[in-house]
C-alpha positions as CSV (number, residue, x, y, z in Angstrom):
1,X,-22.9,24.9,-20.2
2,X,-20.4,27.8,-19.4
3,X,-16.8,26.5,-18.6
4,X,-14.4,28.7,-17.2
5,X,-10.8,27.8,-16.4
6,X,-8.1,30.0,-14.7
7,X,-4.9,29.9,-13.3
8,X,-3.0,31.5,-10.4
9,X,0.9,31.7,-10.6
10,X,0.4,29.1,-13.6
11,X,0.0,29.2,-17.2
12,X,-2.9,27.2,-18.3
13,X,-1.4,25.0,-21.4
14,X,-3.8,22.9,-23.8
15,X,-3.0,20.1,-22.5
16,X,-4.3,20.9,-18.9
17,X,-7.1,22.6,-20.4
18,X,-8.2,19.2,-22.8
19,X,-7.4,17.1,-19.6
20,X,-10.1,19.0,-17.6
21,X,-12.1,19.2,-19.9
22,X,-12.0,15.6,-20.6
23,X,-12.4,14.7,-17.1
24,X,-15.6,16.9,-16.7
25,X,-17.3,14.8,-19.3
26,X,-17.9,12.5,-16.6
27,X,-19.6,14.9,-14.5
28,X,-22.0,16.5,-17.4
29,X,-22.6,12.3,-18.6
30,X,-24.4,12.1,-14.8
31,X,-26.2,15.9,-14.3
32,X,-28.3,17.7,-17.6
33,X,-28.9,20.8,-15.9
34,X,-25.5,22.3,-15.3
35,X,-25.6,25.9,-15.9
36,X,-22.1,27.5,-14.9
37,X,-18.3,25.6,-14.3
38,X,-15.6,27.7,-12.9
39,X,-12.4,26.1,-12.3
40,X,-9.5,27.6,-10.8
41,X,-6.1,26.1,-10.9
42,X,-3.1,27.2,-8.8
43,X,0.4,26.7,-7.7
44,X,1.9,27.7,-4.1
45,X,5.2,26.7,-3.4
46,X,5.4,22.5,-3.6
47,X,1.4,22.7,-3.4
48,X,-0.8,22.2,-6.5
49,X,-4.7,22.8,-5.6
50,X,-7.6,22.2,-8.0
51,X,-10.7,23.9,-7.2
52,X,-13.9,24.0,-9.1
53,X,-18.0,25.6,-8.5
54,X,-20.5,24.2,-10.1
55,X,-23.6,26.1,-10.4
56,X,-26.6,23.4,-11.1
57,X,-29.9,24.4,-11.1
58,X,-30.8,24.7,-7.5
59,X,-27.3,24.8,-6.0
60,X,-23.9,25.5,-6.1
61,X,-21.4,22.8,-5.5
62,X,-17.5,23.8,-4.5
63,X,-15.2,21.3,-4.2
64,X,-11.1,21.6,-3.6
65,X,-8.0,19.6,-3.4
66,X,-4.3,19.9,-3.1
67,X,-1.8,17.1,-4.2
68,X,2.1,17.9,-5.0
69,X,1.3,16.7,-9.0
70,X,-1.2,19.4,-10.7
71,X,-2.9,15.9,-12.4
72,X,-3.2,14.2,-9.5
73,X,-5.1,17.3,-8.0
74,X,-7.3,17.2,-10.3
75,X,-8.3,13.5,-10.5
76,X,-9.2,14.3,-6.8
77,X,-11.3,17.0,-8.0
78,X,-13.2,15.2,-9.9
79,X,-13.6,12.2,-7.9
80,X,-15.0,14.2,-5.0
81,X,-17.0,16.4,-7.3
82,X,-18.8,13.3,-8.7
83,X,-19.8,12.2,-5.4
84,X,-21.5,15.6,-4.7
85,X,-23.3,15.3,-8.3
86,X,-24.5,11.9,-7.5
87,X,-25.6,12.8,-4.0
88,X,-27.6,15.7,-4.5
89,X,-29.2,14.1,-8.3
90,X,-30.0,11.2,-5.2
91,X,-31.5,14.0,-3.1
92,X,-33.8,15.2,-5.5
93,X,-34.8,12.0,-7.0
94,X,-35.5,11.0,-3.2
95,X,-38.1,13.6,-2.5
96,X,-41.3,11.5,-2.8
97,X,-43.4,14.4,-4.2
98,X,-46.5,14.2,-2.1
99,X,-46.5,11.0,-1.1
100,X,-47.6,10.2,2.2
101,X,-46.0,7.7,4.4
102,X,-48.1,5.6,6.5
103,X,-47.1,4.8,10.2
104,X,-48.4,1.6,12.0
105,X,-49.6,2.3,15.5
């Protein structure tokens, strides 16, 4: 797994960087095959926003959120982007591989 994170207009300290990274865990504990993480942090004004891609085998997921704390942002972040995780691992695992459904007439 490849983990990028960046900043715009903000300085990324340790401690944001171990805070992400410690919130990601959760994400890699429910998907094996992540490939790529790109997270971009950023400050406008009174405006903290958290965005992150994921690059899974198969599809890309891009999630954002803004919040006026740059933690709080990125709890959101997370929380949304473990809901995508979980719905498209429940996509795939949903796909009955071949199996055909019988209708009653």
């Amino acid at each position: 797994m490849n983990l990028q994170i960046s900043g715009h207009h903000l300085d990324i300290t340790p401690a944001i960087r171990d805070y992400v990274t410690g919130k990601l865990e959760r994400i890699t504990r429910h998907s094996d095959n992540l490939i790529d993480i790109n997270v971009i942090l950023s400050v406008d004004k009174l405006k903290q926003k958290a965005e992150i891609t994921v690059h899974l085998s198969g599809k890309d997921i891009y999630v954002e959120s803004v919040d006026e704390d740059m933690y709080a942002a990125i709890d959101i972040l997370i929380d949304k982007l473990d809901r995508q995780v979980q719905k498209y691992k429940q996509k795939l695992k949903d796909h009955h591989r071949g199996e055909k459904i019988e209708h009653k007439a």
